[in-house]
N, C-alpha and C positions, 0 to 999 in steps of 0.2 A: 817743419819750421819752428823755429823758437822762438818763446812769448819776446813780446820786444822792450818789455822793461823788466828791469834788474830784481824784482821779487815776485810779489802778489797781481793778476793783474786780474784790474776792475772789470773788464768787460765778462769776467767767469761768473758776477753777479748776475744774468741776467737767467730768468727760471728754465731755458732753455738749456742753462748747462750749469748750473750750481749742483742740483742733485746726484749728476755725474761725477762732476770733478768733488763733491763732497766723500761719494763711495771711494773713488778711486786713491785721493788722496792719505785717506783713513789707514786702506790697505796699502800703503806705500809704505807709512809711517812705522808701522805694524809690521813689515817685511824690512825695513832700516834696523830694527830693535833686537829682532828676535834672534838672532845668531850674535846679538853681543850676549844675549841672557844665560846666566848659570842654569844646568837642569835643576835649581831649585824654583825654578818660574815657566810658565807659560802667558802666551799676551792673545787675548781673545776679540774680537770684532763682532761687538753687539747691537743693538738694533731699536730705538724707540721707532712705534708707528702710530700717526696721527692720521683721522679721516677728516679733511677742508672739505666744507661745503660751500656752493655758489652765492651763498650769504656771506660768506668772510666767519661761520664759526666753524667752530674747529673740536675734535673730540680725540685722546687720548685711548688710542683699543688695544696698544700691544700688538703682538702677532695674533692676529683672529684665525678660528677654524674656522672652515666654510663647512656647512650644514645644510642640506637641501630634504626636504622631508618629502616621500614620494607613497603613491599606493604600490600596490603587489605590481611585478608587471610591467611600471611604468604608465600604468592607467590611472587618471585622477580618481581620488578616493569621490565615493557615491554616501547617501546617506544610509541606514540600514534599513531598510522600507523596502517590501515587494507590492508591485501595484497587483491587486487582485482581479482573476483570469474574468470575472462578472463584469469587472468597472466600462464602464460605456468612456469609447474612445470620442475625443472631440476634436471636431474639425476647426481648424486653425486657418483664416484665410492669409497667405503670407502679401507682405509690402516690402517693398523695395526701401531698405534705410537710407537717413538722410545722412547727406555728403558729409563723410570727414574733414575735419580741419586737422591738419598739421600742427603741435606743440613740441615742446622739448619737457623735457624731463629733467629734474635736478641730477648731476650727477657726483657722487664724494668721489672728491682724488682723495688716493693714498699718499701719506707723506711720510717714509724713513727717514729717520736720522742714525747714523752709525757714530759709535762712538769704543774707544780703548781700554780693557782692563788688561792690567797685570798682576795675574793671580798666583798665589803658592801654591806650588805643586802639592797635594797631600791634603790640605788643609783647606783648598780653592777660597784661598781670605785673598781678599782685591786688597792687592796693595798699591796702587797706583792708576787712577783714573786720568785719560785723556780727553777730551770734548773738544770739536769741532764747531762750535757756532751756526745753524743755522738760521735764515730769516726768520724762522716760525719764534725761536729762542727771542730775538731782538724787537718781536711785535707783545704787543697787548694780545692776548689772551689764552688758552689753553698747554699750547707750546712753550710761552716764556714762562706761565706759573709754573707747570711742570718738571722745567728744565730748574728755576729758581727755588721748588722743595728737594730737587736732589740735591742740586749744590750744595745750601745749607747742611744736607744730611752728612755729604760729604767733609765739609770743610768743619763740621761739630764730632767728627769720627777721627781712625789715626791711618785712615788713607788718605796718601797726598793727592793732588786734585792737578792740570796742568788743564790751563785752558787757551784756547787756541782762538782768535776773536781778528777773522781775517776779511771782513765783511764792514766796507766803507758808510752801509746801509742798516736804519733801526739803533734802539736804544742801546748803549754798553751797559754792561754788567755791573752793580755796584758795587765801587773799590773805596773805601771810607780815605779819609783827605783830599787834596788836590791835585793827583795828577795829571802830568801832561797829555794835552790832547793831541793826540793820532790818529792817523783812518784805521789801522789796525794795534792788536795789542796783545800778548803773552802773558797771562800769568801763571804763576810757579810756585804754588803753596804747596811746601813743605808741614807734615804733620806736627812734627815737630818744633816747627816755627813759628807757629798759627801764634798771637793774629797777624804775624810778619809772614811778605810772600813778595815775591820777586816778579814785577810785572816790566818786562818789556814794552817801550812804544816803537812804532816801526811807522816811517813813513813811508808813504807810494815811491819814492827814488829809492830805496835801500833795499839790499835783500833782505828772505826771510832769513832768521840766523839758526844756528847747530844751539840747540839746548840738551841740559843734563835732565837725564829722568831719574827721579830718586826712587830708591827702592826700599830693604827694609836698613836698619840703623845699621847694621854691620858688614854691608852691602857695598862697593862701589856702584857708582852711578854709571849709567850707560848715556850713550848720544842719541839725538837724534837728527839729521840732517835735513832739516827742513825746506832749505834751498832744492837740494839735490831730490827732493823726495817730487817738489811740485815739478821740476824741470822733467822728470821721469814721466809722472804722469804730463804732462802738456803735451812731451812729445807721442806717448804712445797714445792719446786719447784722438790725436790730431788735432787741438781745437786751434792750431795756427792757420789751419785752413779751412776752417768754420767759424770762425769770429770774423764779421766784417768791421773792419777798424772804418768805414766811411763815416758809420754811425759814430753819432758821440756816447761815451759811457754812459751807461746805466743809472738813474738818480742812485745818491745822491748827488746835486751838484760839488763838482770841485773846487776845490781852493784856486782863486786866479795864480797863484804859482804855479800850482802841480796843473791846470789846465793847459795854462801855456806851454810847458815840459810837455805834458801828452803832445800835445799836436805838434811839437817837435820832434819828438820821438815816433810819431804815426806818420812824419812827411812818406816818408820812402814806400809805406804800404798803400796811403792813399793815392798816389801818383799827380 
């Protein structure tokens, strides 16, 4: 089944399938690009990982190794002491412990974010970063700072940055003047251009559009089909018959335009 509006659709916001359709999407993109590429490029699918805890904070680990420290054996380690063969044994009269209660425990979710390089073969200098927007990205604290010192790193460097801000939910990125407001938005800094960059705004009725990805200066640019890439993933993910459209979208609320369009648009599925 095919999403039922013409681009982005809101209801992929909800934490039950963002993290999917975030992976999935990535490598669509990534599989669009790379047979337009010279073998002077390769386009890699990298990985931030954040650990949420049931507090709402959040911590930055990377890919962690797991490390489990054991005795010889599989026997828990003992202290280095022998009780000597003289020592008078004591009798211990045993009790019945008191009743357990039932608790929970804190538990950290993992949070990946995938995100695009296009690197020179040879050389492996990133020339062209993609980003995805996650919610962690668009909230206060460990996720949005960390995402807003790469950025920065990125956009003071001579790799171009292409950012992808497809999430109706959370603060947008800061883009200096006034532009227009939309639930989603493209930007396209060129290294070369800095501090001029090409941001796209896209409303909920319009598709997502085909953008160029720039490469290095003597380079033609390559496409990406952004329409085509989510249509791909929706379909092979299924989530046209995993999203119940009964429910209304996901905060944030919508604009009384684009509300009324939905539910124009969701007659036929809600019945």
């Amino acid at each position: 089944m095919r999403s039922p509006f013409p681009g982005m659709n809101p209801y992929l916001e909800q934490p039950a399938f963002w993290p999917s359709f975030h992976y999935r999407f990535m490598v669509a993109i990534a599989n669009a690009i790379e047979p337009q590429l010279s073998d002077r490029y390769y386009i890699d699918v990298e990985t931030r990982t954040y650990q949420s805890n049931d507090d709402g904070s959040e911590v930055l680990i990377g890919i962690p190794d797991a490390v489990v420290l054991r005795s010889e054996e599989g026997r828990p380690a003992v202290p280095n002491e022998r009780l000597e063969a003289s020592e008078p044994t004591i009798s211990v009269a045993l009790q019945d412990p008191p009743e357990p209660e039932m608790v929970r425990v804190p538990m950290p979710l993992e949070i990946r974010e995938r995100y695009l390089e296009i690197r020179e073969v040879g050389s492996d200098a990133v020339i062209t970063v993609m980003e995805l927007l996650s919610p962690k990205n668009k909230q206060a604290g460990e996720g949005r700072d960390a995402y807003e010192q790469k950025r920065r790193a990125v956009l003071s460097s001579s790799t171009h940055l292409i950012e992808l801000d497809l999430l109706c939910g959370g603060r947008q990125m800061e883009i200096l003047g006034t532009p227009r407001m939309t639930p989603y938005r493209i930007l396209i800094s060129r290294s070369h251009q800095r501090p001029t960059a090409q941001l796209y705004g896209i409303s909920l009725q319009q598709p997502l559009p085909s953008i160029w990805i720039p490469l290095k200066a003597e380079e033609d640019e390559v496409i990406a089909p952004l329409q085509d890439a989510f249509e791909q993933v929706f379909r092979e993910a299924r989530y046209g018959t995993r999203i119940d459209y009964r429910q209304p979208p996901p905060p944030p609320a919508l604009s009384k335009v684009d509300q009324v369009w939905v539910n124009e648009r969701l007659v036929p599925l809600r019945g």
